[in-house]
N, C-alpha and C positions, 0 to 999 in steps of 0.2 A: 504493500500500500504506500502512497503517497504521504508524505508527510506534509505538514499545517504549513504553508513556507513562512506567515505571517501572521501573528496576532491584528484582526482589523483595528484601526486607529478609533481613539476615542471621539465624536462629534465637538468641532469646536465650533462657536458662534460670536459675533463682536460686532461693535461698530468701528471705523475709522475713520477720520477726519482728513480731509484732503485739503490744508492751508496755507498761504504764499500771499505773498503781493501779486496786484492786477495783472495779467499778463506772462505769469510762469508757465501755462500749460497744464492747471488744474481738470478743466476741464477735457480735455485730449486725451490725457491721463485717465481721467474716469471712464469716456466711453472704452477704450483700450483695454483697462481692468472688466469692465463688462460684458465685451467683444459685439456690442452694438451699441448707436449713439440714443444717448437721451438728454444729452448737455451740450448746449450750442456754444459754439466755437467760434473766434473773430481774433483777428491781431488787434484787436480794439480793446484795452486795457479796460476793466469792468463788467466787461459783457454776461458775464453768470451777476444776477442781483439776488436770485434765491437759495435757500437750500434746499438740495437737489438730493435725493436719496436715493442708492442705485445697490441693487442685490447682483451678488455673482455665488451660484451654489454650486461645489461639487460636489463629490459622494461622501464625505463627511466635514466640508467644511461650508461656512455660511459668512462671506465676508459683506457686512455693509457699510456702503462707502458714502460718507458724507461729502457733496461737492462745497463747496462754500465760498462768496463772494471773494474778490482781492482784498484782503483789508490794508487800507491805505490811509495817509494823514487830513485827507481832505474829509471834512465835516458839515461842509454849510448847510447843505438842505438835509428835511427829516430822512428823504431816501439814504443818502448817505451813511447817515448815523446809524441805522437803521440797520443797514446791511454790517458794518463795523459789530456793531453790538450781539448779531447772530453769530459772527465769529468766535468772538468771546464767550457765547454762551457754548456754543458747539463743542469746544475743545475742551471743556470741562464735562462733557457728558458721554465721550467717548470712551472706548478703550483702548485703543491707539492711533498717535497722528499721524501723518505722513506729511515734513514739512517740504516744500517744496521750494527752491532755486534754480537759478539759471544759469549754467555752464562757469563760466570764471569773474562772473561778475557779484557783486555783494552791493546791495545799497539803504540808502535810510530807511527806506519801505520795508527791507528784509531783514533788519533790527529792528523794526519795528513789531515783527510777527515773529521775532525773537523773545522780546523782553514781555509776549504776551503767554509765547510758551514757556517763560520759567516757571511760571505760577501753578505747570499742569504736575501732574501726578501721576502722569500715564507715559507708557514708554514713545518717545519721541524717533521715527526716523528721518533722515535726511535723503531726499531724492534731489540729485543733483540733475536736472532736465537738461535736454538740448547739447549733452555732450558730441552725439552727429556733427557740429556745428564746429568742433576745438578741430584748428586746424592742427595742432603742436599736441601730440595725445600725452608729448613728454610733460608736460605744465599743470595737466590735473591733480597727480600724486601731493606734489607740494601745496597745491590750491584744495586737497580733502583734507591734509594736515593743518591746515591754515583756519579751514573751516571747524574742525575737531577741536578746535582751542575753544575754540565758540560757548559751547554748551558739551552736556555730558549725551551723546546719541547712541541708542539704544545700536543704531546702526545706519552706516554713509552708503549709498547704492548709487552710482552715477548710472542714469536711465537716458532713452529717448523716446517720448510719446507718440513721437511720428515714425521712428524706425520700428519702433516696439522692443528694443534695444533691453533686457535683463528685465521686460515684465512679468514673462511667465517664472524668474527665478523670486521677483519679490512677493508673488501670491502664497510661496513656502516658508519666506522669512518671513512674514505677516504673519502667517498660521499660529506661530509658535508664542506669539503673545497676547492672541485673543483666547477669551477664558473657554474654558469646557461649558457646555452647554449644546439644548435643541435649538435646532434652527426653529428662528421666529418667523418664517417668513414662506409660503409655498416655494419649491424647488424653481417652479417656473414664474416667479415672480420675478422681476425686472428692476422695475419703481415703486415707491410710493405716490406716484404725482398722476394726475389723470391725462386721460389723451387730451382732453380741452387743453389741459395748462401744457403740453407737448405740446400742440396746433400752436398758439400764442408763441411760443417758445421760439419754435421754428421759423415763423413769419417775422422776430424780430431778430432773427439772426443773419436772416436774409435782407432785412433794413440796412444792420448793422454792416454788413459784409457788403453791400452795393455801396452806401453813401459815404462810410469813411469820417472822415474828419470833417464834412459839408454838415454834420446834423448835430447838436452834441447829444448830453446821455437822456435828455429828457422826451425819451420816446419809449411809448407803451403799448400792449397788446391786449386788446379784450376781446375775447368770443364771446357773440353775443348769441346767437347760434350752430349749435354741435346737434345735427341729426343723423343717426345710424338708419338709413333705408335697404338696410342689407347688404348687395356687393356697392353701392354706394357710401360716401360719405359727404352730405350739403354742411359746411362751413360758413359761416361769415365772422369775418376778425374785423374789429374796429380798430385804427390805428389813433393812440391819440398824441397831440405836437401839444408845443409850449405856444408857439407862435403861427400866426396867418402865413410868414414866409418861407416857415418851416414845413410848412403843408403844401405849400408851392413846390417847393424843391424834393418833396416825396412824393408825388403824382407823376411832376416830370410833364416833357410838352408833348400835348397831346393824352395826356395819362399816360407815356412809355414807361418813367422810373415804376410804376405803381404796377405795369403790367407785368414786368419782367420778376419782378419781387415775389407776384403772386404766383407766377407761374414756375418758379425757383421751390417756392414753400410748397406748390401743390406737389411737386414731383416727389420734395424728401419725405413729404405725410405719404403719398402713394405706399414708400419704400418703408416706413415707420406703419403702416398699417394695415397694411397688406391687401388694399381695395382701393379703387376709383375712389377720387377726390373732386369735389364739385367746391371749388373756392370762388368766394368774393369776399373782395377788401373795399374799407371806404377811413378816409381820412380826417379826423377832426381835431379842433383845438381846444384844447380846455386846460389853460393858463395856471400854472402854481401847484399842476398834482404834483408834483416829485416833492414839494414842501410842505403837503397837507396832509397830517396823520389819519383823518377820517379817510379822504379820495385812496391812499396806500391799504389802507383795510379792505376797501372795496374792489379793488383792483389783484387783491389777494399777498402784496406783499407784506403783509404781518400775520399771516394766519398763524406761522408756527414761533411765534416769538410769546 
């Protein structure tokens, strides 16, 4: 007879925090770690404002991954603060973080989301992103020791989000410091967010990724209609602007910007849900939500605060 080659491993279960300044690749990272997208992506520093909950289950492990906003020094509107403060709440409610940097650079922003992680209590890794990018692979070693003075890290993993660069080696480093426990969460469970707040997601990533530097961050997504008619899906997203010229300039002449946007977001929902998409968009202004705590309730970012 064959003998047992292996005692099966015990179930472990965990959350993990995924936290950096604007623009690390938090989010790349997460769909990566999921191996499909549910957190929109832009070279636009900010572009994740919510927290973003993303399941990866395999046969005895259950890793959930918190995406969360850039935290940054700018504060003026309530959106801002707002998102900063989910940060801070997030990294204390996990069971380990994943702090996140950018190949050989280190800046105020990224002591900043330093001197937030001293205060945690939970083992801290360091993913160094974007090392695809180091022309000189000789200058890393010295820049992980440099970085290793920093704080005390559970563990230094220089990765690439876009290569996929040492992902599947950090899903076994992770394991080993989430606690024992059932998975909370159905196997084939994804997210915690609904396909509305996907749809929204998706059409303002596609705002984000056409207009660039022309729009700034005060632009929102609200579905106002989500109906499932079977191999159908009828959508309508309201886009809302701060300004009349801001609305100008997301329409586009003729309505092209607004067409191209919508026809961008119809195709990655097609792929996100695996049926025919029937989208319309329409564009409105409605001045001071990013600064008004009641309009961000409504709009859904505070639900989880």
């Amino acid at each position: 007879m064959n003998e047992v080659s292996a005692e099966k491993r015990s179930s472990r279960c965990g959350y993990i925090a995924l936290v950096g300044r604007p623009n690390v690749g938090k989010s790349t990272l997460l769909n990566h770690f999921l191996r499909q997208k549910i957190s929109i992506t832009s070279r636009k520093p900010q572009t994740t404002r919510h927290r973003i909950l993303g399941v990866h289950t395999t046969e005895d492990t259950q890793y959930i991954y918190v995406d969360t906003p850039g935290l940054h020094r700018e504060r003026r509107k309530t959106l801002n603060r707002l998102m900063n403060e989910t940060v801070e709440r997030v990294i204390h409610d996990v069971d380990v973080v994943f702090f996140i940097v950018e190949r050989m650079t280190w800046t105020d922003e990224d002591e900043l989301v330093l001197n937030a992680l001293r205060t945690v209590d939970k083992p801290v890794l360091l993913l160094i992103n974007k090392v695809d990018q180091i022309q000189d692979k000789k200058r890393l070693l010295p820049h992980i020791e440099v970085l290793s003075q920093k704080m005390s890290f559970a563990e230094i993993i220089p990765v690439s989000a876009l290569k996929g660069h040492n992902l599947e080696v950090i899903d076994e480093i992770a394991r080993k410091y989430l606690p024992e426990g059932q998975f909370l969460f159905p196997a084939d469970q994804v997210t915690d967010r609904s396909a509305r707040f996907l749809a929204a997601e998706l059409i303002r990533e596609k705002i984000t990724r056409q207009l660039g530097d022309e729009l700034p961050y005060e632009i929102t997504v609200e579905i106002e209609n989500f109906k499932d008619q079977g191999n159908v899906l009828r959508i309508d997203g309201l886009i809302l602007v701060e300004k009349q010229g801001q609305k100008q300039i997301l329409i586009g002449k003729d309505g092209s910007r607004l067409k191209l946007v919508g026809s961008e977001a119809r195709e990655d929902m097609e792929k996100t849900f695996e049926k025919k998409v029937m989208l319309r968009l329409w564009v409105k202004v409605k001045s001071g939500w990013a600064d008004n705590e009641r309009a961000l309730q409504s709009l859904g970012y505070t639900d989880y605060l």
